[in-house]
C-alpha positions in Angstrom: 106.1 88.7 102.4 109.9 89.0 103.4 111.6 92.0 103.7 113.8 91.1 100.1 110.3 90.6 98.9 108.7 93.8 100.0 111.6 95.6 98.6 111.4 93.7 94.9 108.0 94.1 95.0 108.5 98.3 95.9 110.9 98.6 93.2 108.5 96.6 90.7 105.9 99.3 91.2 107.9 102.1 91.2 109.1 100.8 87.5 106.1 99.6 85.5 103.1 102.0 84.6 100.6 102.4 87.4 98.3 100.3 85.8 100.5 97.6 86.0 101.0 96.4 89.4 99.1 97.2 92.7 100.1 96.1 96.4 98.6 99.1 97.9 95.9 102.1 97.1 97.6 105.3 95.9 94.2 107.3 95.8 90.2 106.8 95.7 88.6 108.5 92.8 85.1 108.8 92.1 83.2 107.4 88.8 83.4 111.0 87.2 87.1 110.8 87.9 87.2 113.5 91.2 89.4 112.8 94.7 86.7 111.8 96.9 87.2 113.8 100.6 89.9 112.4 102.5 88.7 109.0 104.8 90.1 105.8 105.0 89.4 103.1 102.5 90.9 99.7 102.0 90.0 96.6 99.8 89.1 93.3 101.5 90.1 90.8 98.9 89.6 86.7 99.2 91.7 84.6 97.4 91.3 80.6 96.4 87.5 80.5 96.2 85.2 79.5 95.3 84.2 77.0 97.8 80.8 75.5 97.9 80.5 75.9 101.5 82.7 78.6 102.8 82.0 81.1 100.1 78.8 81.5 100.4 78.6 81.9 104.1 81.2 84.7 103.6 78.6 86.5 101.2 76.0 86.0 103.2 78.2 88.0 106.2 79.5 90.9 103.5 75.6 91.3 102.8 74.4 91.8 106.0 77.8 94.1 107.0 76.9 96.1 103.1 80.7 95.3 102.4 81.8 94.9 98.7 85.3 92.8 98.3 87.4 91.4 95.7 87.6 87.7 94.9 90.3 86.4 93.2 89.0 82.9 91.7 90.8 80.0 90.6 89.1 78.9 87.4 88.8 74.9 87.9 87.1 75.6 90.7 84.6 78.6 89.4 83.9 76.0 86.3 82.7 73.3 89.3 80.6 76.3 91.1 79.4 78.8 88.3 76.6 79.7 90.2 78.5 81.0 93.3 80.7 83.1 91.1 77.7 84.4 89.5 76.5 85.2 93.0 79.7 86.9 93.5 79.2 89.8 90.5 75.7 89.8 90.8 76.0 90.7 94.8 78.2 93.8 92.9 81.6 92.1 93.9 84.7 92.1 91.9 86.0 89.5 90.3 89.7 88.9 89.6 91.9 85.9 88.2 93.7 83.7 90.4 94.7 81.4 87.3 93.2 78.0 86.4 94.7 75.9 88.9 96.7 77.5 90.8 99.8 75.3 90.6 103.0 75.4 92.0 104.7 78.7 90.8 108.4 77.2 91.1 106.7 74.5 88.8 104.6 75.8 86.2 106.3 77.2 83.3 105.4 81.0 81.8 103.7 79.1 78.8 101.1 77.4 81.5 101.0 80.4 83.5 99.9 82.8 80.7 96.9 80.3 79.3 95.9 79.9 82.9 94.9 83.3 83.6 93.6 83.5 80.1 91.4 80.2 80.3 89.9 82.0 83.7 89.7 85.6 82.3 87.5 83.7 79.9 85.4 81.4 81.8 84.9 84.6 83.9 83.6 86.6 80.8 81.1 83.6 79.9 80.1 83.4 83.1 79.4 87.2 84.0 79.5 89.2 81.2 82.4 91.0 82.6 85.9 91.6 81.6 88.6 90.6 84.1 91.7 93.0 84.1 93.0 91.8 87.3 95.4 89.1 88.2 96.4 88.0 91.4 99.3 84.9 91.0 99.7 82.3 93.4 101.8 83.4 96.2 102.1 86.7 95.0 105.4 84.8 92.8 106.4 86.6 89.7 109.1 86.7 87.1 110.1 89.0 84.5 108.3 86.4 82.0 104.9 86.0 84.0 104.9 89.9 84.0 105.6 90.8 80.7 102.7 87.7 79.9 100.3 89.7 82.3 101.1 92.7 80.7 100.5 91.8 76.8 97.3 90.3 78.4 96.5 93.4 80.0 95.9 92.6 83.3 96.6 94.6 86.4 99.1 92.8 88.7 97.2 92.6 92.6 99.4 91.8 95.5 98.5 93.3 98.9 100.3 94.9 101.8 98.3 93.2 105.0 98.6 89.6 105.3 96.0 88.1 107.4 97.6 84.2 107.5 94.1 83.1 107.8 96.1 79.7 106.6 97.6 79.1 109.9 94.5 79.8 111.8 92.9 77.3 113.9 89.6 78.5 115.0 87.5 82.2 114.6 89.0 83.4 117.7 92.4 83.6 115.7 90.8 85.6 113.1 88.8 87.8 115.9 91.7 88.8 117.7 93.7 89.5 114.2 90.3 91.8 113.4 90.9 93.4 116.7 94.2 94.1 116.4 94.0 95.4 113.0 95.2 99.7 112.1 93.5 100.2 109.1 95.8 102.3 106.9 94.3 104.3 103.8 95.3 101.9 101.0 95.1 98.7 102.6 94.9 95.7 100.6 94.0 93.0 102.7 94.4 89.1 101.8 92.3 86.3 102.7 91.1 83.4 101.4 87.5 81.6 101.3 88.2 78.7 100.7 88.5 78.0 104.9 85.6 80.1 107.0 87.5 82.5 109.3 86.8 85.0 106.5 83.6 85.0 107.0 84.4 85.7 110.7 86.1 88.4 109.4 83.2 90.2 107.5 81.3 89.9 110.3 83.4 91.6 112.3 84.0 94.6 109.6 82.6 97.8 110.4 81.5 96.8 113.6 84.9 97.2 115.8 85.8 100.2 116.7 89.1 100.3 115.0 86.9 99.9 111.6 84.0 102.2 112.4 85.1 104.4 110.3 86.5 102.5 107.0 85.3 102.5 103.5 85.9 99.3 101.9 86.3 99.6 98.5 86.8 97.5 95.1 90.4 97.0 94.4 90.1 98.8 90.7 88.6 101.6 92.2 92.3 102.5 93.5 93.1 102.0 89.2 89.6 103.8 88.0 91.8 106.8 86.5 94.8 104.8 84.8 92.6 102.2 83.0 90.5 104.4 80.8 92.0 102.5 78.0 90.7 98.5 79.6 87.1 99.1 79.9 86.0 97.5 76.7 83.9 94.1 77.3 85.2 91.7 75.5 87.3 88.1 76.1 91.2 88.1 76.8 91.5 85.8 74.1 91.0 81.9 73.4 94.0 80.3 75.3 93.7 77.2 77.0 96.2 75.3 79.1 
């Protein structure tokens, strides 16, 4: 993100309830709702997927690294590959909405946004039993329409603060040398995307450099657990189709 973005994007947060919109961890609670001791934690999240071939490769690394991450789906493609996103939750991975096709912000209208994320918060719920109350748009592209959408739908708005721009690598040693290079800051929401394999180059590599020795990785709602009381009933978003 730009700096104008970064500084729309600070002043978004800033205004909307903490529930709302996320683009970095303000604090790690516990289940019982207590500050866990201070340590480092940031959420690895993957963006684009499912992919029949890269996806589960990356599972396979966050498995053998004991790494849970976020995935933010696109729903045509989690309807062609239903049993890697049940892979996904059933691995104890957290599933968020990356709408239904991820189109073209500057060309899909607030209308087709909305009953995008709400066909994919569905197909997630029939798929996993579990209620998605995240939304990451394409591009991280909002507008005061898309927002107030996300917010009668009750989803959480997920951007992130570390950009990876896996999408311009050209082979693992680009991601290695961005794992390498990497400060882990308490907070951290990462981006990357699976539907290309240097993020599986980049599980493999968590928690095994020395600059990440020392991480927790976390679930992105686990930087929400104490503001969204009020969203963990299981139940659809509702019936919309695009």
């Amino acid at each position: 993100m730009g700096q104008l973005r970064q500084l729309v994007k600070k002043s978004l947060e800033a205004a909307l309830p903490e529930q709302a919109m996320l683009s970095r961890g303000r604090r790690l609670t516990s289940n019982h709702g207590a500050e866990r001791p201070a340590q480092r934690a940031i959420s690895l999240t993957f963006d684009d997927g499912p992919h029949p071939e890269f996806t589960p490769r990356l599972l396979d690394n966050l498995a053998t690294a004991d790494i849970k991450g976020t995935f933010f789906i696109v729903g045509e493609k989690a309807e062609q590959h239903p049993d890697i996103v049940k892979r996904i939750a059933d691995e104890g991975h957290e599933i968020g909405n990356h709408t239904w096709t991820h189109s073209e912000p500057r060309a899909t209208s607030t209308k087709m946004f909305r009953d995008e994320v709400a066909r994919t918060s569905d197909l997630i719920f029939d798929l996993t039993g579990q209620t998605c109350r995240l939304t990451r748009p394409p591009k991280g592209e909002l507008s005061p329409g898309r927002i107030l959408a996300l917010l009668k739908l009750r989803q959480t708005i997920v951007l992130w603060n570390r950009d990876t721009k896996d999408y311009r690598m050209e082979s693992w040693l680009d991601m290695e040398s961005w794992c390498r290079n990497f400060t882990p800051e308490h907070g951290d929401i990462v981006l990357m995307h699976d539907n290309h394999s240097f993020a599986a180059t980049a599980a493999a590599l968590a928690g095994t450099l020395p600059n990440m020795t020392d991480v927790k990785f976390c679930h992105v709602s686990d930087w929400l657990r104490n503001s969204r009381r009020h969203f963990t009933n299981s139940t659809k978003v509702s019936g919309g189709q695009s």
